[in-house]
NUTI-967456 format. One record per residue (C-alpha): residue number from 1; residue in three letters; x, y, z. Coordinates in nm, 3 decimals. Layout:
% NUTI-967456
pt num=NUM | residuo=ALA | c1=X | c2=Y | c3=Z
...
END
This chain:
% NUTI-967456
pt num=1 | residuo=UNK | c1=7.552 | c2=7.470 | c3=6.953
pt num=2 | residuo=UNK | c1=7.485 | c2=7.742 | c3=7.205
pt num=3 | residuo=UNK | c1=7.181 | c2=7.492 | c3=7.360
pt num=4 | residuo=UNK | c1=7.499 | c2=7.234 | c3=7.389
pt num=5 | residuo=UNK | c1=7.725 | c2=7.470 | c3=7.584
pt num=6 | residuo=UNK | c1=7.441 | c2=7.612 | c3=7.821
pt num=7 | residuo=UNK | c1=7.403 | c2=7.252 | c3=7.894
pt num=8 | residuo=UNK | c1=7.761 | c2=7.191 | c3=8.007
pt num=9 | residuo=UNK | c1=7.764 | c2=7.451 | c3=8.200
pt num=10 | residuo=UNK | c1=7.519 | c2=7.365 | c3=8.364
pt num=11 | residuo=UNK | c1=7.604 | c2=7.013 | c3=8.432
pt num=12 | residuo=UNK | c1=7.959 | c2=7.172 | c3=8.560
pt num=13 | residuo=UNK | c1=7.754 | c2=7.393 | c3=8.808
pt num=14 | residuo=UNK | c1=7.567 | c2=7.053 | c3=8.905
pt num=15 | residuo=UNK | c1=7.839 | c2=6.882 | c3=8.976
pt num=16 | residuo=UNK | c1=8.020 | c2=7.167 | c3=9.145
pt num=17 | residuo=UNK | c1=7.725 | c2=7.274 | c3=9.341
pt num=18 | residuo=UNK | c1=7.676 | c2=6.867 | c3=9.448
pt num=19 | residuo=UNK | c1=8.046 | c2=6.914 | c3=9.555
pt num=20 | residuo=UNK | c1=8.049 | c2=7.205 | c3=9.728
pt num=21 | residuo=UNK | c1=7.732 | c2=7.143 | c3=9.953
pt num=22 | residuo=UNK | c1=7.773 | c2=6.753 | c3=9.977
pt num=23 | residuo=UNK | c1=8.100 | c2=6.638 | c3=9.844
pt num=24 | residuo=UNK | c1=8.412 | c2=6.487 | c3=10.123
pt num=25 | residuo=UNK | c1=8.656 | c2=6.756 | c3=10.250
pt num=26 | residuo=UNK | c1=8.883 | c2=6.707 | c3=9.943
pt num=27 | residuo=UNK | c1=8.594 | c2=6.768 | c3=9.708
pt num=28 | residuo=UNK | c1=8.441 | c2=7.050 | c3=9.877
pt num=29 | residuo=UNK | c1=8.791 | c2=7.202 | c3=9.916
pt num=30 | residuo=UNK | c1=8.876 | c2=7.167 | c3=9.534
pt num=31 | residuo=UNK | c1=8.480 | c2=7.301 | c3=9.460
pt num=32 | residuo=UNK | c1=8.584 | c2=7.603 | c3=9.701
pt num=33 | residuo=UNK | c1=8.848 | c2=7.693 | c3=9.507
pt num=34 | residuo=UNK | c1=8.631 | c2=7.677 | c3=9.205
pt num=35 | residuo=UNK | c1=8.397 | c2=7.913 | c3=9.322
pt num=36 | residuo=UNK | c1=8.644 | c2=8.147 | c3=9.412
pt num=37 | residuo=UNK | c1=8.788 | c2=8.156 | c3=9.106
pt num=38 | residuo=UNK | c1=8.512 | c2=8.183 | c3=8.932
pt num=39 | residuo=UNK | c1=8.444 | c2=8.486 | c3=9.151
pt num=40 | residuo=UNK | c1=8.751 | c2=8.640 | c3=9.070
pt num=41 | residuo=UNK | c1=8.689 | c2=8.660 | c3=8.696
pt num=42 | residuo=UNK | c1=8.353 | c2=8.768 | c3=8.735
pt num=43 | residuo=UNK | c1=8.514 | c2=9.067 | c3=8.940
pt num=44 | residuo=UNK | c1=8.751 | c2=9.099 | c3=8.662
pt num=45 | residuo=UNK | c1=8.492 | c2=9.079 | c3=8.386
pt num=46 | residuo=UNK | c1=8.262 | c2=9.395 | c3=8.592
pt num=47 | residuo=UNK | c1=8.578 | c2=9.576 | c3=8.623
pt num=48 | residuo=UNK | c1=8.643 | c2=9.556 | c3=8.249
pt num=49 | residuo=UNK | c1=8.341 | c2=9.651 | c3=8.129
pt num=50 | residuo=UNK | c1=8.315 | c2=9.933 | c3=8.437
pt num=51 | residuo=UNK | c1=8.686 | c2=10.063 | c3=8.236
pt num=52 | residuo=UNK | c1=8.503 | c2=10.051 | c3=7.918
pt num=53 | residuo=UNK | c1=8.222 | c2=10.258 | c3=8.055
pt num=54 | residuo=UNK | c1=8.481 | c2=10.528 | c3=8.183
pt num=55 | residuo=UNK | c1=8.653 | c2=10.529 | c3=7.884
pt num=56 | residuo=UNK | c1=8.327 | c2=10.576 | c3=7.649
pt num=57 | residuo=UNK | c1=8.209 | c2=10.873 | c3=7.946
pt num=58 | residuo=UNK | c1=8.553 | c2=11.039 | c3=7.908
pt num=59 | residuo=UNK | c1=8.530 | c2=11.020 | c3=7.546
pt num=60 | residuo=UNK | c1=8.826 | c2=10.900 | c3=7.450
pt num=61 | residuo=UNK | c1=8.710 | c2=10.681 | c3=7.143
pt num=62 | residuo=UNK | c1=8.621 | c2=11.061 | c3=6.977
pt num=63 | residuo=UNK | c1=8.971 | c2=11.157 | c3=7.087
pt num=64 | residuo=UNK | c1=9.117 | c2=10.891 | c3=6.915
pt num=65 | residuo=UNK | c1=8.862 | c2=10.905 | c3=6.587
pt num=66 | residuo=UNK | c1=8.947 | c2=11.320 | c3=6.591
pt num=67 | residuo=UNK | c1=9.351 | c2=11.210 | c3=6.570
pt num=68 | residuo=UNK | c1=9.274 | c2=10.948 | c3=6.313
pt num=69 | residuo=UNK | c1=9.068 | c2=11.210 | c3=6.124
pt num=70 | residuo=UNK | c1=9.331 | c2=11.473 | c3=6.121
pt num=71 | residuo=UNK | c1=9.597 | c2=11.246 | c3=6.009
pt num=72 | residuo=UNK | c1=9.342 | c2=11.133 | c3=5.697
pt num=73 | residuo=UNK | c1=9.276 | c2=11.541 | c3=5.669
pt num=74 | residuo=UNK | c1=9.639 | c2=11.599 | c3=5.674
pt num=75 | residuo=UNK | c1=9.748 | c2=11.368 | c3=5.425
pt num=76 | residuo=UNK | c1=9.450 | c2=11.454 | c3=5.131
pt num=77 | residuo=UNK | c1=9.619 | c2=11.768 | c3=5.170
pt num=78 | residuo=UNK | c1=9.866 | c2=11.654 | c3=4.978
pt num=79 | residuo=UNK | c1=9.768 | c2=11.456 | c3=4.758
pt num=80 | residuo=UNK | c1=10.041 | c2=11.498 | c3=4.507
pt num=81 | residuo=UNK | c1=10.202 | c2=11.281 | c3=4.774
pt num=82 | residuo=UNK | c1=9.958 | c2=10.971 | c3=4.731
pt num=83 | residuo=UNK | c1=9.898 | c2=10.748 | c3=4.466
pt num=84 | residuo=UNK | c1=9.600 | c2=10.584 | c3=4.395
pt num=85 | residuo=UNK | c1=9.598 | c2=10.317 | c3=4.644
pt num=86 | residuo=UNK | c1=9.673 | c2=10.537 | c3=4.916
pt num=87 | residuo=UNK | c1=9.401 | c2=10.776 | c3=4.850
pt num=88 | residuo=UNK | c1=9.149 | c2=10.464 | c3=4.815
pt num=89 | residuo=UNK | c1=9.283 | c2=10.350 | c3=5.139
pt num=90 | residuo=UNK | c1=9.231 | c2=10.674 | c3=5.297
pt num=91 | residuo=UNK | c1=8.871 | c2=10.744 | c3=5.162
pt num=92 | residuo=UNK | c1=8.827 | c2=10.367 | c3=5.336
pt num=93 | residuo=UNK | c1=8.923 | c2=10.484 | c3=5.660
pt num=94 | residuo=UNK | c1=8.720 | c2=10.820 | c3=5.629
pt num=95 | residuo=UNK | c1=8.418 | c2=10.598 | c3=5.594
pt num=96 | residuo=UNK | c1=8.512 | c2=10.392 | c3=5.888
pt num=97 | residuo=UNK | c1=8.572 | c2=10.718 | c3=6.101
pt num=98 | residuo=UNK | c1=8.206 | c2=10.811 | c3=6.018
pt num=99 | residuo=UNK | c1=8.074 | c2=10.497 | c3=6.072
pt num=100 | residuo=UNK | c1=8.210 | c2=10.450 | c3=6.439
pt num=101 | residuo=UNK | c1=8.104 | c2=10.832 | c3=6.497
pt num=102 | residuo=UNK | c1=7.755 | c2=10.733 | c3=6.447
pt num=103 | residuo=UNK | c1=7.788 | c2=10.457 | c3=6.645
pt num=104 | residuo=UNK | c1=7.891 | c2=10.611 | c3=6.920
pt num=105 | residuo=UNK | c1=7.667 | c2=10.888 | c3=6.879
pt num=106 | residuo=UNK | c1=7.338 | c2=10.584 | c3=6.882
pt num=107 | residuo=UNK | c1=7.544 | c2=10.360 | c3=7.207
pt num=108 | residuo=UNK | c1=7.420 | c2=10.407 | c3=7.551
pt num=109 | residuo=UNK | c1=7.693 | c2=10.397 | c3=7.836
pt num=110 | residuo=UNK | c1=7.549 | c2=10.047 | c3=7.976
pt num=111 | residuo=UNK | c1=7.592 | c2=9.908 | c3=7.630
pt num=112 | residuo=UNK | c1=7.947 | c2=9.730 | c3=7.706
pt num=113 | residuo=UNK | c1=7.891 | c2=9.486 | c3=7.428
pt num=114 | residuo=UNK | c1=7.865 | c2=9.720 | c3=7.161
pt num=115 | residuo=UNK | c1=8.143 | c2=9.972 | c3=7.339
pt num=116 | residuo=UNK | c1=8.366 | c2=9.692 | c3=7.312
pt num=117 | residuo=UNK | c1=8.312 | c2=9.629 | c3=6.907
pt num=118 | residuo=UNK | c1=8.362 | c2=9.953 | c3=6.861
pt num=119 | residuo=UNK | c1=8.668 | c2=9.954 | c3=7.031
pt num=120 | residuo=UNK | c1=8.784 | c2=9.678 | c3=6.850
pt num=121 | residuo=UNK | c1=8.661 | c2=9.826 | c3=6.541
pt num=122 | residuo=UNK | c1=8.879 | c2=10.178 | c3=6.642
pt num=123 | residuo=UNK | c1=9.202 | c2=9.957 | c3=6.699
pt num=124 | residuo=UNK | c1=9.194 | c2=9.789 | c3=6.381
pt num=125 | residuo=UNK | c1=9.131 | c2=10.148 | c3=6.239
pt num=126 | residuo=UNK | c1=9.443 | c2=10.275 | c3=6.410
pt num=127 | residuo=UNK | c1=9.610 | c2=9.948 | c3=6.231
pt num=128 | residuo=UNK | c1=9.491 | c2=10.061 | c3=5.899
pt num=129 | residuo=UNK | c1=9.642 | c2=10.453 | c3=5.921
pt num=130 | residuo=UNK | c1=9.971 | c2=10.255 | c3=6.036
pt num=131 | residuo=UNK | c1=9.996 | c2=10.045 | c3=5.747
pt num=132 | residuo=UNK | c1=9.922 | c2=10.329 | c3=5.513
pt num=133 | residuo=UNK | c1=10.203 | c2=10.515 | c3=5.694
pt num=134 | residuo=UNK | c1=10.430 | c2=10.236 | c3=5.664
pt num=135 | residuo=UNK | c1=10.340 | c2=10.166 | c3=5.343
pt num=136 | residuo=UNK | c1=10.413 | c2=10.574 | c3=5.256
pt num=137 | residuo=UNK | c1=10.725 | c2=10.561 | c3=5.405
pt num=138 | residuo=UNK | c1=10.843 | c2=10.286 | c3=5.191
pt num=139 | residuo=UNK | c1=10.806 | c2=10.467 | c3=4.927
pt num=140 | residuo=UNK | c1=11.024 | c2=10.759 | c3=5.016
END
């Protein structure tokens, strides 16, 4: 599948290359505009991942796993307040928080692929502690 795509991509780049350098004025204007564009997201893609960089050097994904972690510490301090679901749910995200701490601890800052997983992997942490609150707060 990925051999496929490679290969359409490559016949696009053909064809807009062939364009480009040796098409009529209309063609070379539309294959212009093509390679513009497709500058502009490249500059978009290098300034996302450059924003993921600063955001990894600035340590904000350990801000946001200390928060998550004092929320989990706050509520097993209490745990006449939590029933057994809860509590499973919040030894789940306790594992979680450890598990992204490592992997932040073994990333390098030029890693943007993995910065971005774990990212993702944070947000859908934060998701989990906001169910569990919502889910708490139905019960009151």
């Amino acid at each position: 599948m990925t051999k496929l795509i490679g290969f359409i991509v490559l016949v696009i780049a053909l064809v807009v290359g062939y364009q480009y350098f040796f098409g009529n004025p209309t063609e070379k204007e539309r294959a212009s505009k093509i390679v513009s564009e497709v500058k502009d997201v490249g500059e978009e893609v290098k300034d996302l991942f450059k924003e993921q960089k600063e955001k990894y050097e600035r340590g904000d994904y350990d801000k946001v796993l200390d928060k998550i972690g004092s929320f989990v510490d706050n509520l097993k301090s209490h745990p006449e307040d939590l029933d057994a679901n809860e509590t499973n749910n919040l030894k789940q995200i306790e594992k979680e928080i450890k598990k992204l701490r490592k992997k932040l601890d073994k990333v390098s800052e030029e890693d943007s692929g993995t910065i971005r997983t774990i990212e993702k992997e944070i947000r859908s942490l934060v998701e989990k502690a906001n169910d569990l609150i919502k889910e708490m707060e139905s019960k009151e």
